[in-house]
C-alpha positions as CSV (number, residue, x, y, z in Angstrom):
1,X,6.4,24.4,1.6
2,X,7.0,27.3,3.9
3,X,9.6,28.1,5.7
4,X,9.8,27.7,9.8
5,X,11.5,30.8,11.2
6,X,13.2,29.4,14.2
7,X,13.8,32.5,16.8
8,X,16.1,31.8,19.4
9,X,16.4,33.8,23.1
10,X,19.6,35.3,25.1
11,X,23.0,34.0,24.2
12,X,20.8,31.9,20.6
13,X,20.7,28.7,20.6
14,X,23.7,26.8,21.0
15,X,24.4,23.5,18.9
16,X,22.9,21.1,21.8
17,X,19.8,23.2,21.9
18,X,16.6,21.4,21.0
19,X,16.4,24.2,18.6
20,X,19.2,23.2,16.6
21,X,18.0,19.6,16.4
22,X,14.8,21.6,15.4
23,X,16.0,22.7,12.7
24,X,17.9,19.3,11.2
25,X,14.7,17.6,11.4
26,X,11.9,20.1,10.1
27,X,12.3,20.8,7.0
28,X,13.0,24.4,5.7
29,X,13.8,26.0,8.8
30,X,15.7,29.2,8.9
31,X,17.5,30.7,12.0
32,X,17.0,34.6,12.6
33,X,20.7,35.4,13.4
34,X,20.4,38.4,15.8
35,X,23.0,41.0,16.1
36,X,24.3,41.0,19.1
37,X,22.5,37.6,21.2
38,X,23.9,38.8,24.6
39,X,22.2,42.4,24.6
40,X,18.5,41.4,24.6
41,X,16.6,45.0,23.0
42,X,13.0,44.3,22.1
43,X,13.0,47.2,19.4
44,X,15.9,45.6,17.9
45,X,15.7,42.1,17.9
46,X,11.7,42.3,17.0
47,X,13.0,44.9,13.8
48,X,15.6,41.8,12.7
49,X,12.6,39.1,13.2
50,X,10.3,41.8,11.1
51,X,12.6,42.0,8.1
52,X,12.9,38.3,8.1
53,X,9.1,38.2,7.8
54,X,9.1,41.1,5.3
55,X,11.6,39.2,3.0
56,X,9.9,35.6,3.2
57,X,8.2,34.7,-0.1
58,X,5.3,33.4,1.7
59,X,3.7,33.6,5.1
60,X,5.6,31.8,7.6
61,X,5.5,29.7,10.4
62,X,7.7,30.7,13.6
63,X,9.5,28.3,16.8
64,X,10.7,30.7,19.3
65,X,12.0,30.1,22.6
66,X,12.4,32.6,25.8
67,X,13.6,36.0,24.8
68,X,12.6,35.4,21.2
69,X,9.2,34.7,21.8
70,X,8.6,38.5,23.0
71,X,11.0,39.6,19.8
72,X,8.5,37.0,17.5
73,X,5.2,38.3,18.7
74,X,6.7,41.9,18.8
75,X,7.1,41.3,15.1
76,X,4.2,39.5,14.2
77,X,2.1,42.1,15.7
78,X,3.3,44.5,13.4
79,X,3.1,42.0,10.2
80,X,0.4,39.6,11.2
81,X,-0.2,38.8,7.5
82,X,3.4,37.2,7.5
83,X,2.7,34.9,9.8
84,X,0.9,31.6,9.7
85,X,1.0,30.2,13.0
86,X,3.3,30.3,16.4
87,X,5.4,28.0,18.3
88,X,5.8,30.0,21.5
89,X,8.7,28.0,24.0
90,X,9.2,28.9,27.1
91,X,8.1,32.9,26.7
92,X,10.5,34.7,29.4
93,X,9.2,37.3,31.6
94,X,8.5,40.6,29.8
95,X,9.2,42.9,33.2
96,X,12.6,41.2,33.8
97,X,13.5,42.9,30.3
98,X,11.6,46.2,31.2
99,X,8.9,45.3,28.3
100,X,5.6,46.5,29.5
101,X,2.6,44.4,29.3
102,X,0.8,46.5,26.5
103,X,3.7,46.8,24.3
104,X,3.3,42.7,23.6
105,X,0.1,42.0,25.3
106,X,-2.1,42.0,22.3
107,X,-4.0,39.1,21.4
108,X,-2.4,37.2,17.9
109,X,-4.5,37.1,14.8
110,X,-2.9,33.4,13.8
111,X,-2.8,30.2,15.8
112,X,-0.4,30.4,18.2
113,X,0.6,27.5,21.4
114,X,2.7,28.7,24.4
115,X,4.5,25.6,26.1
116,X,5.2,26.5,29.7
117,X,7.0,24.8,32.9
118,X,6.4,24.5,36.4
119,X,9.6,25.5,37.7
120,X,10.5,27.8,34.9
121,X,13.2,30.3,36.4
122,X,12.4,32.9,33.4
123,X,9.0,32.7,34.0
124,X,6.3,31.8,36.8
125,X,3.3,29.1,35.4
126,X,0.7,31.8,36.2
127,X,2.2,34.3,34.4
128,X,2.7,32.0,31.3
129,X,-0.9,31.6,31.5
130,X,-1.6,35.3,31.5
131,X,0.5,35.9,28.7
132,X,-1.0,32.6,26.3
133,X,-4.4,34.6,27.3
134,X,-3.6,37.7,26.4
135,X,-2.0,36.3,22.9
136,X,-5.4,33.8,22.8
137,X,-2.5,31.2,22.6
138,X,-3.1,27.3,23.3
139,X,-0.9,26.3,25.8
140,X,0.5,23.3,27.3
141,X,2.1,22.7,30.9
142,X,4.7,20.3,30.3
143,X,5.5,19.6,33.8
144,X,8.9,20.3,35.6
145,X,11.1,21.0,32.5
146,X,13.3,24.0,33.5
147,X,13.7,26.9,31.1
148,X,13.2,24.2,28.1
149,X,17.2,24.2,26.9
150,X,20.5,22.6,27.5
151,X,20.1,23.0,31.0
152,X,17.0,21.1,31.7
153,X,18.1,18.4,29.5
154,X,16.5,19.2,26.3
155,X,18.5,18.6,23.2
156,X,16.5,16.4,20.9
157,X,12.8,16.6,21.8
158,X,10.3,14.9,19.7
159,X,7.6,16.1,21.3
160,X,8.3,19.6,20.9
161,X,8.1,18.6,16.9
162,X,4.9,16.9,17.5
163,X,3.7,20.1,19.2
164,X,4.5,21.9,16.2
165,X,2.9,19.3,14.0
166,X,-0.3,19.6,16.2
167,X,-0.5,23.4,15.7
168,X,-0.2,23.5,12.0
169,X,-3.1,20.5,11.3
170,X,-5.1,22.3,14.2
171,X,-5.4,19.0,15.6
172,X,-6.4,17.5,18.8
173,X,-3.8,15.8,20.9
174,X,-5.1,12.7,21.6
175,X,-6.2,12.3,25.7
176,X,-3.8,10.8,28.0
177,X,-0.8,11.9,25.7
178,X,0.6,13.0,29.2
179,X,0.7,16.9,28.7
180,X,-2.8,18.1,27.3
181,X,-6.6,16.8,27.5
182,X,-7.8,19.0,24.5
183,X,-6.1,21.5,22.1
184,X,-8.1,23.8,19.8
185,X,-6.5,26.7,18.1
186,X,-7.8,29.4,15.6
187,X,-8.2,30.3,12.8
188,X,-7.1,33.7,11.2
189,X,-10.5,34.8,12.3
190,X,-9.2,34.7,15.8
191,X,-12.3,32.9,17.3
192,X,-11.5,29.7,18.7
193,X,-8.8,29.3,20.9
194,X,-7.8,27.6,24.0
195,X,-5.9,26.8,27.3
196,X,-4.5,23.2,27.4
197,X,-4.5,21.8,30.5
């Protein structure tokens, strides 16, 4: 089996988080411990997520949320053969941490699926969209959800498991599941992604 790398944002991912009831219920998950979780540096945090890519026996499959989804496709930029596919929560806004649009704007050679929110404070709906384009991401509007932690209620969250379930098989959500029509992602080939809506 290989292992999830589970990539928390600002502050990690506190023991309510639906990250750390992401982790007791997928199996092999691994958390990338950053050193410092309250000074947010791209060069630094996406160098920490790299060697944990680096040292993985296998490819890997990654679940990041806000801050650590710029740090994760930072990384897997760099090391795109380390990387099998891309859970991509609730991205937070590259300008609000000075990170320019080219430095993490490039389009992902893996399947990757951004989930977004309508009343995101981290990040506007439109410009989740632009970045799951840029990445050639799926992504999925889950409605008014907040920033996707604590705050907005998520602890547990099955769907977000099902999500990731979806994006490894490459599956179709079925219609009328109540946050996507349609989902088609990728191959390594890069040639067949696309926008959930």
């Amino acid at each position: 089996m290989n292992t999830t790398l589970v990539i928390p944002g600002l502050h990690g991912s506190g023991p309510a988080h639906w990250q750390t009831w992401f982790e007791s219920t997928v199996a092999d998950c691994r958390r990338v411990e950053q050193p410092d979780w309250g000074l947010p540096s791209l060069p630094h945090w996406a160098a920490c997520v790299g060697d944990h890519l680096r040292a993985a026996a296998r490819p890997v499959w990654i679940v990041a949320h806000s801050f650590g989804c710029l740090a994760a496709v930072a990384a897997a930029q760099r090391e795109p053969g380390h990387v099998l596919g891309a859970l991509l929560v609730a991205p937070a806004d590259p300008r609000r941490f000075g990170v320019s649009a080219e430095t993490i704007g490039k389009s992902l050679p893996f399947p990757s699926l951004v989930i977004a929110s309508e009343n995101d404070p981290w990040l506007g709906l439109d410009s989740a969209a632009a970045l799951a384009a840029g990445w050639r991401s799926g992504w999925v509007n889950i409605g008014r959800a907040g920033h996707i932690n604590v705050d907005s209620g998520f602890g547990p969250w099955p769907e977000g498991v099902g999500f990731f379930s979806n994006l490894r098989r490459g599956a179709r959500p079925s219609p009328g599941s109540g946050t996507a029509a349609r989902l088609r992602l990728s191959n390594n080939d890069g040639d067949s992604h696309a926008a959930l809506v």
